[in-house]
C-alpha positions in Angstrom: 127.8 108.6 62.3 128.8 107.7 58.8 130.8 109.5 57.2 128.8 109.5 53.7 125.6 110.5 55.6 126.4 113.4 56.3 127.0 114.5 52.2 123.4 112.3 51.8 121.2 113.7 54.8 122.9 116.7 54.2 122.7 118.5 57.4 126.3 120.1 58.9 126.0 123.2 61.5 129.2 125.0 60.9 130.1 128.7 62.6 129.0 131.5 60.0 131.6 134.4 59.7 131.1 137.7 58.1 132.4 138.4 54.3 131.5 141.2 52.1 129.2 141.5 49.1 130.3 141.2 45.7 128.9 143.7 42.9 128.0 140.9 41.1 126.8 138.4 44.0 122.7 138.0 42.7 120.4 139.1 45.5 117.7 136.7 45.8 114.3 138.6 47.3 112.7 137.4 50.6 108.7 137.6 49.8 106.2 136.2 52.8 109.2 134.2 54.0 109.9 132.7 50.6 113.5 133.1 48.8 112.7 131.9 45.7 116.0 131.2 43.0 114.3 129.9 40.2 116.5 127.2 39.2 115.1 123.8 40.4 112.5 121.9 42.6 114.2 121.6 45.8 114.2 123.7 49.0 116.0 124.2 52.4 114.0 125.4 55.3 116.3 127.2 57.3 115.0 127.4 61.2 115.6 129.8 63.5 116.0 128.5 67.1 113.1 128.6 69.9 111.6 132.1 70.7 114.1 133.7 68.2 113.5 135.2 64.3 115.8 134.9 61.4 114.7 138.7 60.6 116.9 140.9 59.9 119.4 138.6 59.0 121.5 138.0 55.7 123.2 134.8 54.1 125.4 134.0 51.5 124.3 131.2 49.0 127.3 128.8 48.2 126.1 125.5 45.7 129.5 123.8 46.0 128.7 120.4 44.1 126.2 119.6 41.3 124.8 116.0 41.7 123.2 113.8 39.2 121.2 110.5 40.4 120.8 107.1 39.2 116.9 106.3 38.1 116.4 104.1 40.9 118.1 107.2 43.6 120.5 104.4 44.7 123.7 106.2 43.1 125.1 110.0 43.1 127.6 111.4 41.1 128.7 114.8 42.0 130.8 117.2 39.8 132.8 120.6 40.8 130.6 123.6 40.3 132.8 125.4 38.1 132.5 128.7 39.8 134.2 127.0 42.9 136.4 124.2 41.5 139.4 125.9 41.5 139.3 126.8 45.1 138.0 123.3 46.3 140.7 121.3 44.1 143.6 124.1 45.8 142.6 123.0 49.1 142.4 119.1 48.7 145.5 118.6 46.3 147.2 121.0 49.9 146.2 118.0 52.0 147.0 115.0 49.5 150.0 116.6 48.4 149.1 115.9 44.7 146.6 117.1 41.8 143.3 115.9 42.3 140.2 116.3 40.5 136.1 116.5 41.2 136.1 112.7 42.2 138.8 112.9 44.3 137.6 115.8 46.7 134.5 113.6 47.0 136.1 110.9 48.0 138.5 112.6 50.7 135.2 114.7 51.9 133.8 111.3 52.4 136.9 109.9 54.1 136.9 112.4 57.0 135.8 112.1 60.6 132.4 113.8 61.3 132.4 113.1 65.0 132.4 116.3 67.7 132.8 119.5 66.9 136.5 119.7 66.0 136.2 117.4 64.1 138.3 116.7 60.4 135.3 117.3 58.2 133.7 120.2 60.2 137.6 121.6 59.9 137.9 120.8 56.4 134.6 122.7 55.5 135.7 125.2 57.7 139.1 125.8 55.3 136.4 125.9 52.3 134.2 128.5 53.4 137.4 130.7 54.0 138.7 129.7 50.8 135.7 130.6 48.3 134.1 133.8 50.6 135.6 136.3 48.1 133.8 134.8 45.2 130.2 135.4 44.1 127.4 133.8 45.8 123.7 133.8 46.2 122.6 136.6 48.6 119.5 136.6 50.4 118.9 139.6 52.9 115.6 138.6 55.3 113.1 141.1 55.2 110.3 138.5 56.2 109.6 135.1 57.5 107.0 132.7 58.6 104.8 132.7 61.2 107.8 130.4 63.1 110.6 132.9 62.2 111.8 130.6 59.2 112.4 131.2 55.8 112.7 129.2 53.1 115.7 129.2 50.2 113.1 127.7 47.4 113.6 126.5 44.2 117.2 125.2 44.1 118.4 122.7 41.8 119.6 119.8 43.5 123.3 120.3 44.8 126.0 120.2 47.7 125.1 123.6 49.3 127.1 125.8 51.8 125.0 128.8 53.5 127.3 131.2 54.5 125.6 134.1 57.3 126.9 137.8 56.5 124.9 139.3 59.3 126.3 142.2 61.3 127.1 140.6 64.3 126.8 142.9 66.6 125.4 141.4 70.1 124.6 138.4 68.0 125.3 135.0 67.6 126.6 133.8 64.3 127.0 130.6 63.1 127.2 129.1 59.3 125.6 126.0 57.9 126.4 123.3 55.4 123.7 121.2 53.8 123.3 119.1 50.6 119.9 118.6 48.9 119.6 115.9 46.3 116.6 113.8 44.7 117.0 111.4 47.5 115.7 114.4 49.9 114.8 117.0 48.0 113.3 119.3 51.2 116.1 119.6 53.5 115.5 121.4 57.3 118.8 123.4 58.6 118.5 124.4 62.1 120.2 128.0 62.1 122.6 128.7 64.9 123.3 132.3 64.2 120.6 133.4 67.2 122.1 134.0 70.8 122.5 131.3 73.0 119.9 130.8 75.6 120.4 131.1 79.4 117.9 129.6 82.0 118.5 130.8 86.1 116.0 129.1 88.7 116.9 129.5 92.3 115.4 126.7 95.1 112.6 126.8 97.1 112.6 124.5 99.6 108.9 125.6 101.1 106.0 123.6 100.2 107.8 121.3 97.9 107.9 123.7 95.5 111.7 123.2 94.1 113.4 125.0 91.4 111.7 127.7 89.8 112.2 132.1 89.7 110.6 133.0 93.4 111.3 131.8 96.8 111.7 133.1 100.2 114.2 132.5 102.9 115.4 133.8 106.8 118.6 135.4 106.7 122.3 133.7 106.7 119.9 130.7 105.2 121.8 128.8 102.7 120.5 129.5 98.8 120.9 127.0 95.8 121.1 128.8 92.7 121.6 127.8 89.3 122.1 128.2 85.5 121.1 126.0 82.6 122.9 126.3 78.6 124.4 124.3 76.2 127.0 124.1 74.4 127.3 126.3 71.8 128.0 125.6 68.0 132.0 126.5 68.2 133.3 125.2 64.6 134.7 128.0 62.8 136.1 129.5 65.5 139.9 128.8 67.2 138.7 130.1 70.4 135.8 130.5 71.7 134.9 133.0 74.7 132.1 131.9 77.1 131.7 134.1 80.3 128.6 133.6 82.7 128.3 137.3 84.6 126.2 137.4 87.9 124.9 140.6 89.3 123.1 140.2 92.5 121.4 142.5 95.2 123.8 143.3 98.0 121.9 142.2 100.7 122.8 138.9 99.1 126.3 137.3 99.7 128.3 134.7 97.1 129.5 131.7 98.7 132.5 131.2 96.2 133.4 127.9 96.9 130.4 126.1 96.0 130.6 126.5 92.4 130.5 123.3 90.3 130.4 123.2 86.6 128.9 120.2 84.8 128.9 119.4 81.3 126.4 116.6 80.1 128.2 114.4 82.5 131.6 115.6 84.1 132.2 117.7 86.4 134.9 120.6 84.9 138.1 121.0 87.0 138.1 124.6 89.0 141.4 125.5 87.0 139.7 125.6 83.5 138.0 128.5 84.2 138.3 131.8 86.2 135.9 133.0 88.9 136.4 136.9 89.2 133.8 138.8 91.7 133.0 142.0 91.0 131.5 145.1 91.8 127.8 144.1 91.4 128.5 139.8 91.8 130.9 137.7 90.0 131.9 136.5 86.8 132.9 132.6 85.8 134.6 132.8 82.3 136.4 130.4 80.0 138.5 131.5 78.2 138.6 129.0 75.7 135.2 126.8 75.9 136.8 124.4 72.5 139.7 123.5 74.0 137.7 121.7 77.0 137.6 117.8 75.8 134.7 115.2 75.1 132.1 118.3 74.8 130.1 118.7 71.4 127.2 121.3 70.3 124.4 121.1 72.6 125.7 119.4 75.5 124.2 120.7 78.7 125.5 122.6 80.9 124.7 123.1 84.2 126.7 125.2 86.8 125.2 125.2 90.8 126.5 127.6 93.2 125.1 129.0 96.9 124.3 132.3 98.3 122.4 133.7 101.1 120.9 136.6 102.3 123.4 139.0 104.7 122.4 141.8 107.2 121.9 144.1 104.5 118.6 142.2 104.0 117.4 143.9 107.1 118.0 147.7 106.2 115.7 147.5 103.4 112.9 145.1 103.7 110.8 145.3 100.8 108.0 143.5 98.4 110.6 143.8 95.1 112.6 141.3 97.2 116.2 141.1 96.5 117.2 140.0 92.2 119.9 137.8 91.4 120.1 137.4 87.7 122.2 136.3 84.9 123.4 136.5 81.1 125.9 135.0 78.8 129.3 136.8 76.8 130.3 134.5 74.2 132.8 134.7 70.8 130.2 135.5 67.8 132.5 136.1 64.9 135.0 133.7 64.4 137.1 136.2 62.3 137.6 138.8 65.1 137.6 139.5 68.4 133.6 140.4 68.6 131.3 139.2 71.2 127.5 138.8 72.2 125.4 138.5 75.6 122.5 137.0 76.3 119.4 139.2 77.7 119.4 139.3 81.5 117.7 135.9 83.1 116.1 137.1 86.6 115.2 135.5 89.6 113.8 137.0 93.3 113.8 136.0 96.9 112.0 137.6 100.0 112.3 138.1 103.9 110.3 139.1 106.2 109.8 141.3 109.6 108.0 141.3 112.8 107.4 144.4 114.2 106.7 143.7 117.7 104.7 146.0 120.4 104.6 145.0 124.2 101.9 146.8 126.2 100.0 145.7 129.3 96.0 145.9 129.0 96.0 149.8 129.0 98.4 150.3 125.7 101.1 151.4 128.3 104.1 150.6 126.4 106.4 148.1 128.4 110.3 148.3 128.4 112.5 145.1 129.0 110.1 142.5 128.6 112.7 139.3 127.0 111.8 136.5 124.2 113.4 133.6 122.8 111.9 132.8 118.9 111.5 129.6 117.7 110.6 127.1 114.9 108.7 124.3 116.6 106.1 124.3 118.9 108.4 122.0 122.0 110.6 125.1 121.4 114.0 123.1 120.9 114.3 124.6 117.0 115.9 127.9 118.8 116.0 131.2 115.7 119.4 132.1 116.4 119.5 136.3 116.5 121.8 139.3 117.1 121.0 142.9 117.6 121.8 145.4 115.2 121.2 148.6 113.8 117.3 147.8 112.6 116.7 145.6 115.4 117.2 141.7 115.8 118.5 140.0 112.7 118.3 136.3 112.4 122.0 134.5 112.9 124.0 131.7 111.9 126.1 132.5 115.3 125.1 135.3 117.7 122.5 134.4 120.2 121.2 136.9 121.7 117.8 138.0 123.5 115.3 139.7 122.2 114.6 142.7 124.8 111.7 145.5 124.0 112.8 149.1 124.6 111.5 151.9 126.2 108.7 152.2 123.4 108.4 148.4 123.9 108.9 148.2 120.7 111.1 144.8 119.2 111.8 144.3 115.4 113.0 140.3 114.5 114.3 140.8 110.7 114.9 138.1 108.4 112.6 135.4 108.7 110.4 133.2 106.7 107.4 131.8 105.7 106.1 129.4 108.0 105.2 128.9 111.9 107.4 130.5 114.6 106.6 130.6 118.3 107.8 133.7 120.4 108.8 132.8 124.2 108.5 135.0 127.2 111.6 134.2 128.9 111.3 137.3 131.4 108.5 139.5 131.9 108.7 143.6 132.7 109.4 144.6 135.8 105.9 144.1 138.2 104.5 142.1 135.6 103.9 138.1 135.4 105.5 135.7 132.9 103.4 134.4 129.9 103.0 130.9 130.2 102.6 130.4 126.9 104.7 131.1 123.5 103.1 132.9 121.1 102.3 131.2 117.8 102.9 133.4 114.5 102.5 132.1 111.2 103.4 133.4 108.1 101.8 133.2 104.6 102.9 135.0 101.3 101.1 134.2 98.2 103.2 134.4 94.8 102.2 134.9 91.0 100.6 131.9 89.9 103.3 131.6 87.1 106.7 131.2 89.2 108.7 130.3 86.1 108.3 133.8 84.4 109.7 136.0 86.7 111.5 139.2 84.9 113.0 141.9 86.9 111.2 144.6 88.6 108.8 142.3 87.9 105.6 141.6 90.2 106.9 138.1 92.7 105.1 138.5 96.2 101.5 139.8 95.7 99.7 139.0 99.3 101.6 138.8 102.6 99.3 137.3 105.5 100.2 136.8 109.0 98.2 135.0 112.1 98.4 134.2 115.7 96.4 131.3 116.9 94.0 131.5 113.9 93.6 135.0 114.7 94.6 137.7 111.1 97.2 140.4 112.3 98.3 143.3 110.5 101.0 143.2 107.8 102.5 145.6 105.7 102.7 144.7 102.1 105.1 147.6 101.2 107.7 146.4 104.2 106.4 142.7 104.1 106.4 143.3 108.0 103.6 141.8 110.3 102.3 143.9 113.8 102.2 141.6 116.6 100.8 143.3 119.6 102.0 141.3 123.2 100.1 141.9 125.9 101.0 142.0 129.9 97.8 142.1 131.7 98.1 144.4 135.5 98.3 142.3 138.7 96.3 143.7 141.8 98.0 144.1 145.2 97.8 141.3 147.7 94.8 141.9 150.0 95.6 142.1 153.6 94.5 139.7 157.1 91.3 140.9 158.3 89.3 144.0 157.5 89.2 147.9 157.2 87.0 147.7 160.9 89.7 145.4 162.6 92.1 147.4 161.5 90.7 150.5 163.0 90.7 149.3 166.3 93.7 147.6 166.4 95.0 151.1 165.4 92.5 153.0 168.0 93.2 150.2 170.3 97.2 151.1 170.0 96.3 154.6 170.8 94.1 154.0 173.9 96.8 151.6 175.3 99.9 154.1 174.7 97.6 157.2 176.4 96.9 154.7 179.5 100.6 154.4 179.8 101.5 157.3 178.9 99.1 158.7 181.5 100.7 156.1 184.4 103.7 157.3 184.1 102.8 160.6 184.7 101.4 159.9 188.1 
């Protein structure tokens, strides 16, 4: 950029710090949005950022130059305003080690770097604001604004302005802002950074090309993509600047720590400038000092990724409010003390599911040690890896064991999900023949129709449907569990060679010849 654009466009987002209010400081009434000073034709429309309101808040007023313009708007002269000078003349004659006067802190203003965020001019306006915050300003306390959240500082005469934030800061972001109006532009727009940073969490669905969004579903030990989206925040003012992301996350959900990558617009950040600490309820990934990271400015994004998946926990408590993961931001928002702000909570949700399996023969007599095998393809070569616990058989990245019903013939598979599964027969009860055939169950939850608003306790999973060869079985909204019912029909006795007469007299037969000989003998 050059460096005398930024006195003519004048636009400069600077960090806003809190100073007190002078008895003779002139308040300046907000009306309908409106801050009207009554001293010229020009205005600065200062914007609050996306979703946000500049209510509540309070600025100081600083007009550090008058300017005067040539007829034709192709030359500026700026002088001192005289409630200032002093200060302003202090600072430069400090860094060019000699008296100096109005012309001359122009033209080492205008001699300064303006790139990044620590950069000479931002630092040298940063010295200025320090410098003149005990003197007597402009104050305008918002009690209204626009329809947008804006107000508007109208009727200034045309001048180099510094707007100084004096908001309590509590839970806040602050940030100041330096602009210049002139008759060259004599509307200027300041985009305010004195809101809280934004924080966006999606988490990956990789069913039905659906991607990243707030809801998805997933089998236990599955692997989970999660991740956050921010930028860079406004740091100039500050020496330090604290930026923490905190993760709380269900228990039945486990943090695979060594997948975290941090990415800022284009680099990957090295694992030893920040600190991963878990916790009781998830982790937290803090930097301690976001400025002192190199080749990052204001509003770079910032993107960190990191894995999870869903543990044997997921099992105990199977339920339609799914298991939360969410996410906010602690950052520095006062660069004259310690003070810091969070973001509100950014939410996301995934689900599992249960089968809650029954064998019987034809006359509901429950069936004890009738053995499946569960897979994910119909040539049954996907095999659903599971172990028996405490809730029944939980899906497994290791354990393979069968699936055996009990005495009640009862089986529960947790941790599965959406999609087509096919249950195999591998052994059949005891007097009963082997299904030929594996049983097909497919699973189909429907979601909320907006995916990317998802806040928590919110409502995620709203239908859970469940067939077996085109045929509806019961499902359990409350437990997202689905009934599947396996059925052993009775096999009859062989029949035997010849008939019931035969029989007879084969038997009668017997008798007749063991009399006769019995009756020999005897003579």
């Amino acid at each position: 950029m050059n460096k005398r654009n930024v006195i003519y466009t004048g636009l400069l987002m600077l960090a806003l710090v809190t100073t007190p209010v002078h008895a003779s400081d002139n308040s300046v009434e907000v009306v309908n949005g409106m801050a009207s000073f009554n001293e010229g034709s020009a205005s600065i429309v200062l914007q609050a950022n996306a979703n946000q309101s500049l209510s509540g808040k309070s600025f100081r007023v600083y007009k550090l130059f008058d300017v005067k313009t040539s007829s034709d708007n192709s030359s500026y002269h700026y002088t001192l305003n005289a409630t200032y000078a002093s200060k302003m003349k202090d600072v430069v004659s400090q860094k060019l080690s000699r008296n100096v006067d109005d012309q001359d802190c122009v033209d080492y203003m205008m001699s300064l770097n303006t790139d990044g965020n620590q950069s000479e001019y931002r630092t040298f306006i940063e010295t200025i604001q320090k410098a003149i915050s005990s003197l007597d300003a402009n104050v305008v306390h918002v009690t209204s604004c626009d329809v947008n959240g804006n107000i508007t500082l109208d009727k200034l005469d045309y001048g180099f302005y510094l707007i100084d934030e004096v908001t309590n800061v509590s839970n806040m972001h602050t940030a100041s802002s330096l602009t210049m109006v002139n008759t060259a532009s004599p509307k200027a727009t300041l985009q305010i950074k004195s809101d809280y940073p934004s924080i966006i969490k999606k988490i990956y669905e990789d069913d039905n090309t659906i991607g990243w969004n707030d809801i998805a579903d997933f089998e236990i030990s599955q692997n989970i993509q999660y991740k956050y989206e921010t930028r860079v925040p406004d740091m100039s003012g500050y020496k330090t600047y604290y930026f923490e992301f905190e993760d709380e996350m269900d228990q039945a959900l486990s943090f695979k720590e060594n997948t975290i990558q941090v990415k800022i617009k284009d680099q990957i950040i090295d694992k030893d400038l920040y600190t991963v600490m878990t916790t009781v309820n998830g982790f937290k990934i803090k930097f301690n000092n976001l400025k002192s990271l190199s080749k990052i400015n204001k509003d770079d994004p910032i993107l960190l990724t990191y894995d999870a998946y869903l543990n044997d926990r997921a099992a105990n408590k199977p339920s339609n409010q799914g298991f939360e993961n969410k996410v906010r931001l602690n950052f520095s928002n006062d660069p004259q003390s310690d003070s810091r702000g969070r973001t509100p909570w950014d939410c996301v949700v995934c689900y599992t599911y249960r089968i809650n399996g029954l064998k019987t023969n034809e006359k509901d007599v429950k069936l004890e040690g009738a053995t499946f095998k569960l897979y994910r393809d119909k040539n049954l070569q996907d095999q659903v890896k599971l172990k028996k616990g405490v809730y029944g058989y939980v899906v497994s990245n290791s354990q393979d064991e069968d699936i055996v019903s009990d005495r009640n013939g009862s089986f529960i598979i947790n941790g599965l999900d959406q999609g087509t599964y096919y249950l195999k027969e591998i052994k059949a009860p005891d007097g009963y023949r082997l299904l030929k055939e594996a049983i097909e169950i497919k699973i189909t939850p429907t979601f909320v129709q907006d995916r990317n608003s998802y806040t928590s306790g919110g409502e995620g999973l709203i239908q859970l449907e469940a067939t077996s060869l085109d045929t509806a079985l019961n499902t359990s909204q409350s437990d997202v569990s689905i009934a599947l019912k396996v059925i052993n029909q009775t096999g009859s006795k062989m029949p035997v060679t010849g008939s019931f007469g035969t029989l007879a007299c084969v038997i009668t037969g017997a008798g007749i010849m063991v009399y006769v000989s019995k009756k020999k003998k005897d003579q």
